[in-house]
C-alpha positions as CSV (number, residue, x, y, z in Angstrom):
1,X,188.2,-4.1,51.7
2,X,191.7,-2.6,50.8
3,X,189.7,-0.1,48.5
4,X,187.2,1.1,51.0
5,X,190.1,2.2,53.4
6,X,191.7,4.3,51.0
7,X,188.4,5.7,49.8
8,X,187.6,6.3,53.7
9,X,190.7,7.6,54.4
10,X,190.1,9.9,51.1
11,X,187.1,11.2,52.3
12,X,187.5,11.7,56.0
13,X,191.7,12.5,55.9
14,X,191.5,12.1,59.6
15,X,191.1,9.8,62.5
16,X,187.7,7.8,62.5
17,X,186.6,9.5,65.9
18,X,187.5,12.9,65.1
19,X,185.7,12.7,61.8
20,X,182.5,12.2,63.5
21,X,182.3,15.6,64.4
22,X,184.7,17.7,61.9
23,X,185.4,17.8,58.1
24,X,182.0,17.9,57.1
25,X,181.5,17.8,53.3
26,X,181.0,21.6,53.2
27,X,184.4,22.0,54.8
28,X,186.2,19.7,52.6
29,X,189.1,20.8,50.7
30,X,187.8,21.1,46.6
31,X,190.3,18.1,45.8
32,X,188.9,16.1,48.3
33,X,185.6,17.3,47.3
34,X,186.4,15.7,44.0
35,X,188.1,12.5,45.3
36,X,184.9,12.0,48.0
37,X,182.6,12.3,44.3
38,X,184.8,9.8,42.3
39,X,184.2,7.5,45.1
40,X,181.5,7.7,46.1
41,X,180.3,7.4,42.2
42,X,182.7,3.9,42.0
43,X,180.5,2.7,44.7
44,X,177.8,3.0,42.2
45,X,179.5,1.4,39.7
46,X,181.4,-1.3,40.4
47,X,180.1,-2.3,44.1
48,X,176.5,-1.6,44.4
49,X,176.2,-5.3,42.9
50,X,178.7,-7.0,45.9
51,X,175.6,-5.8,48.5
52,X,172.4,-6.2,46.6
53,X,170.6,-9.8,46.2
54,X,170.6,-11.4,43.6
55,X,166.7,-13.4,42.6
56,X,168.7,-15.5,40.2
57,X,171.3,-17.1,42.6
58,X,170.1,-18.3,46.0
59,X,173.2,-18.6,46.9
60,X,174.8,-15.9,46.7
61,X,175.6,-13.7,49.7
62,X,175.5,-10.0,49.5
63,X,178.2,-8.1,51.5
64,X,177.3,-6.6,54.6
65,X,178.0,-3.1,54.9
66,X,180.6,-1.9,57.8
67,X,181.9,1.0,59.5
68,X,183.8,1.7,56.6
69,X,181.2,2.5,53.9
70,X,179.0,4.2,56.4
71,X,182.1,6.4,57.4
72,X,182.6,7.1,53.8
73,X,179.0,7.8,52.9
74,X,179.1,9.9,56.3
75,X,182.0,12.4,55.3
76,X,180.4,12.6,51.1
77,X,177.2,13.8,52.9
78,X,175.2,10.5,51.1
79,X,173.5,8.9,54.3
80,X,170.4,9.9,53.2
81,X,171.1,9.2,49.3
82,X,168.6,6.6,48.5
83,X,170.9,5.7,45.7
84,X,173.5,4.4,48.5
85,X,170.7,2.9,50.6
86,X,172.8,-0.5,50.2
87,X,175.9,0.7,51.6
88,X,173.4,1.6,55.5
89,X,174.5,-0.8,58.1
90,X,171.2,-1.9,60.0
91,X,172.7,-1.6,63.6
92,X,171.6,-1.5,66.6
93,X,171.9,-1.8,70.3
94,X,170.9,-5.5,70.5
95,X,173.9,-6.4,67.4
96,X,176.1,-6.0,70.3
97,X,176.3,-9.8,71.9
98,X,178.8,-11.2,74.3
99,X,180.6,-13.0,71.0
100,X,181.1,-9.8,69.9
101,X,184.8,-9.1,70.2
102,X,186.0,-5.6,71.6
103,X,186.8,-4.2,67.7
104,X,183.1,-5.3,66.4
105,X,181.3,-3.6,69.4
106,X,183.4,-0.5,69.0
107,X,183.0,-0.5,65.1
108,X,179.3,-0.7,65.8
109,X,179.5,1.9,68.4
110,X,180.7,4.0,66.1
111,X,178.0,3.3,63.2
112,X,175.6,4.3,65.5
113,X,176.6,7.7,66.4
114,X,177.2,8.0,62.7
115,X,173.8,7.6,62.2
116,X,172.9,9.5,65.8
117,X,170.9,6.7,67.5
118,X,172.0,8.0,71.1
119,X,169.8,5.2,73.1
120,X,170.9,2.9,71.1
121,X,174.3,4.2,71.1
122,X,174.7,4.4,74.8
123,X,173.6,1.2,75.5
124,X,176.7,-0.5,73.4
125,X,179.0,2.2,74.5
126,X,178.3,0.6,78.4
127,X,178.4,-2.7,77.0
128,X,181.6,-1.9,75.7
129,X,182.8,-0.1,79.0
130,X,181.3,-2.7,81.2
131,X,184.2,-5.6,79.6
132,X,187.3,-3.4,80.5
133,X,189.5,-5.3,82.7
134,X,191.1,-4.5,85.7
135,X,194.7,-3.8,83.1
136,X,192.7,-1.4,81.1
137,X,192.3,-4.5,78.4
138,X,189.4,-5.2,77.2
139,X,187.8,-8.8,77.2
140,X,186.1,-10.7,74.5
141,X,186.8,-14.4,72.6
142,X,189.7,-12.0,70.9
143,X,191.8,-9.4,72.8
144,X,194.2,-8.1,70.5
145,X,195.7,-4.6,70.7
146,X,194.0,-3.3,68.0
147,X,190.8,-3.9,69.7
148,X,191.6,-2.4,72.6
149,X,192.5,0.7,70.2
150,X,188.9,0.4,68.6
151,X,187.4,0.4,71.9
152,X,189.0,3.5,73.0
153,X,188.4,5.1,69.6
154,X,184.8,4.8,70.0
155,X,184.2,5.1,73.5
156,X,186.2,8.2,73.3
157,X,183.9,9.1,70.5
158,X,180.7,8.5,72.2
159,X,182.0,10.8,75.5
160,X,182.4,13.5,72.7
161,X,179.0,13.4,71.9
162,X,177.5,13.5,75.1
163,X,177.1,9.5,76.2
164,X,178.0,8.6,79.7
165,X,180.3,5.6,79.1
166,X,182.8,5.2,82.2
167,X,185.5,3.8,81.5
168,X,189.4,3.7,82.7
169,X,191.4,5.7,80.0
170,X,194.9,5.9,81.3
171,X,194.6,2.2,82.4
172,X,193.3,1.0,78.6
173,X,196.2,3.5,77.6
174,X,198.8,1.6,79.5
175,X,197.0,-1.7,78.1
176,X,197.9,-1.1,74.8
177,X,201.1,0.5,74.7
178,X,202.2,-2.4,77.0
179,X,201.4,-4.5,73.5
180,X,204.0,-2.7,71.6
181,X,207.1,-4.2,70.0
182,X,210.6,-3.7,70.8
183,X,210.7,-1.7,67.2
184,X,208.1,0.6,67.9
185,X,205.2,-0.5,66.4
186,X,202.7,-3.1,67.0
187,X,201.2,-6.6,66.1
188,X,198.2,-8.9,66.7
189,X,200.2,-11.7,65.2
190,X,203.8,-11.5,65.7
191,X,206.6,-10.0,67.4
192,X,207.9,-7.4,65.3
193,X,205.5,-4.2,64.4
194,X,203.2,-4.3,61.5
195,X,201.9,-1.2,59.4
196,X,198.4,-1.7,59.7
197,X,198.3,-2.6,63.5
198,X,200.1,0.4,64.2
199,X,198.3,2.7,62.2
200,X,194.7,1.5,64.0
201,X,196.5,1.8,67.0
202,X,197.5,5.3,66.7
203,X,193.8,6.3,65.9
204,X,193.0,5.2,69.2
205,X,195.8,7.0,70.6
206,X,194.8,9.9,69.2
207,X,191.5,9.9,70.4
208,X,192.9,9.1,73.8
209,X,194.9,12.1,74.4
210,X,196.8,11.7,78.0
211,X,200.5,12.1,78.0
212,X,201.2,8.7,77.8
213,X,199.3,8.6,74.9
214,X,201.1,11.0,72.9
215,X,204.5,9.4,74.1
216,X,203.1,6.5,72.4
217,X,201.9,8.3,69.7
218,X,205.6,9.7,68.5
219,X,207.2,6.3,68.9
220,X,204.5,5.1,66.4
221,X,205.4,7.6,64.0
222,X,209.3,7.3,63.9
223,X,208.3,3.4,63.4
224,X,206.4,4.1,60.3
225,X,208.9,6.5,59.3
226,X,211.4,3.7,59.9
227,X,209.7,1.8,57.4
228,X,209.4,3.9,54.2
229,X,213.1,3.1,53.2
230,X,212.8,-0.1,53.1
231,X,210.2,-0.3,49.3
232,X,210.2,2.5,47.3
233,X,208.5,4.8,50.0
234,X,206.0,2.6,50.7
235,X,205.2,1.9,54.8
236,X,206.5,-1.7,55.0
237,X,207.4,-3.3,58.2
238,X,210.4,-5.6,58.4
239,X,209.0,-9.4,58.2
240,X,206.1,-9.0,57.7
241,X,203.7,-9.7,54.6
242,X,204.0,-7.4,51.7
243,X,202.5,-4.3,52.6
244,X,202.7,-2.0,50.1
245,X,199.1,-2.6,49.5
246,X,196.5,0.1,49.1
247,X,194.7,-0.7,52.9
248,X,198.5,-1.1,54.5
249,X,199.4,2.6,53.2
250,X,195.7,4.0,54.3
251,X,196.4,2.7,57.4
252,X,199.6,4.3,57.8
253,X,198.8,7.3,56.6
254,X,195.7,7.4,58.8
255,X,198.0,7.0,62.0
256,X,200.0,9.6,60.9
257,X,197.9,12.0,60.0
258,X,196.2,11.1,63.8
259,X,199.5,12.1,65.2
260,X,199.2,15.5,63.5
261,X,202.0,14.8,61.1
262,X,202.2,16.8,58.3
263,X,201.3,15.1,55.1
């Protein structure tokens, strides 16, 4: 998974739901151009065989494409590639159930404008709407930050393109930046921040908007900037698991770039 973040975060070079309606392929810079064609070609290569059956071992079990490979075939202009074929998630309104957790309905949400099933689409997004608590949270068998950062993400996303999805922004705003750590950034797990959490986070800041928002968004940054001294540049929060991993840095740099640093 770590190598489809950086391959999405190649491609698009900006938040998820902003990417939905801006750096098309024709508007790509030519080095991204060229980054978007090696990956998309490495797909080909050395992944196509992780989602196809295999005849010759019933029990094997193909990979299930996400919102990442669809956001990445999205952004190289391949979603109607029949070469990538394998990498189209077969969504739709009804893979939405209540065990779905806040961050798999958004995600799904998301796939589905992608691929601009509005009926479809609208009928998650309320799904998704209709489980915001009275906090701003959002409720599921998992409520961690980061979902309720997915879940603004995409319904944010799906306002953008025209669905009717009421939902309480400032209050989901106040939700999660009521989840973040005395250092700055946040965690699912523990109580000190964590470079991935933050980054997804962010995203969903940045889609947010308010004032509040942004307030969060700049104490996110000067946490990731907090944490390039401490390995060799890399974005590594104190405590935690070795980061300085190729999806730990995508995310980062994703919630930067969300806060409109310059990278």
């Amino acid at each position: 998974m770590s190598i489809l973040l950086v391959l999405v975060m190649l491609l698009a070079a900006l938040p998820l739901s902003v990417c939905l309606a801006a750096s098309s392929p024709s508007t790509m810079p030519a080095d991204l151009k060229d980054a978007a064609s090696r990956a998309m070609q490495y797909f080909l290569s050395d992944l196509k065989a992780e989602y196809t059956p295999d005849p010759s071992d019933p029990d094997f079990v193909p990979a299930t494409p996400d919102v990442w490979e669809y956001a990445a075939l999205y952004q190289a202009g391949k979603t109607e590639d029949a070469d990538y074929a394998f990498l189209v998630p077969q969504v739709n309104a009804d893979s939405v159930t209540d065990d779905s957790t806040p961050a798999e309905s958004a995600k799904i949400l998301l796939i589905l404008l992608m691929q601009d099933k509005q009926e479809d689409a609208a009928q998650v997004a309320q799904k998704l709407a209709a489980r915001q608590a009275q906090d701003g949270s959002f409720t599921g068998k998992s409520e961690e930050v980061t979902g309720y950062a997915w879940a603004v993400t995409a319904l944010c996303a799906a306002q953008k393109a025209g669905i009717e999805a009421t939902f309480d922004l400032d209050q989901a705003v106040q939700a999660i930046v009521s989840k973040a750590k005395e250092d700055g950034g946040y965690n699912d797990w523990d109580e000190v921040g964590n470079v991935d959490a933050t980054g997804m986070v962010m995203v969903g800041l940045a889609s947010a908007g308010t004032d509040a928002a942004k307030e969060a968004l700049a104490a996110g940054v000067a946490y990731l900037e907090s944490t390039t001294a401490q390995q060799d540049g890399y974005f590594v929060g104190a405590g935690q698991y070795d980061c300085a991993n190729s999806c730990s840095q995508a995310w980062a740099l994703m919630g930067l770039a969300a806060a409109g640093e310059d990278l």
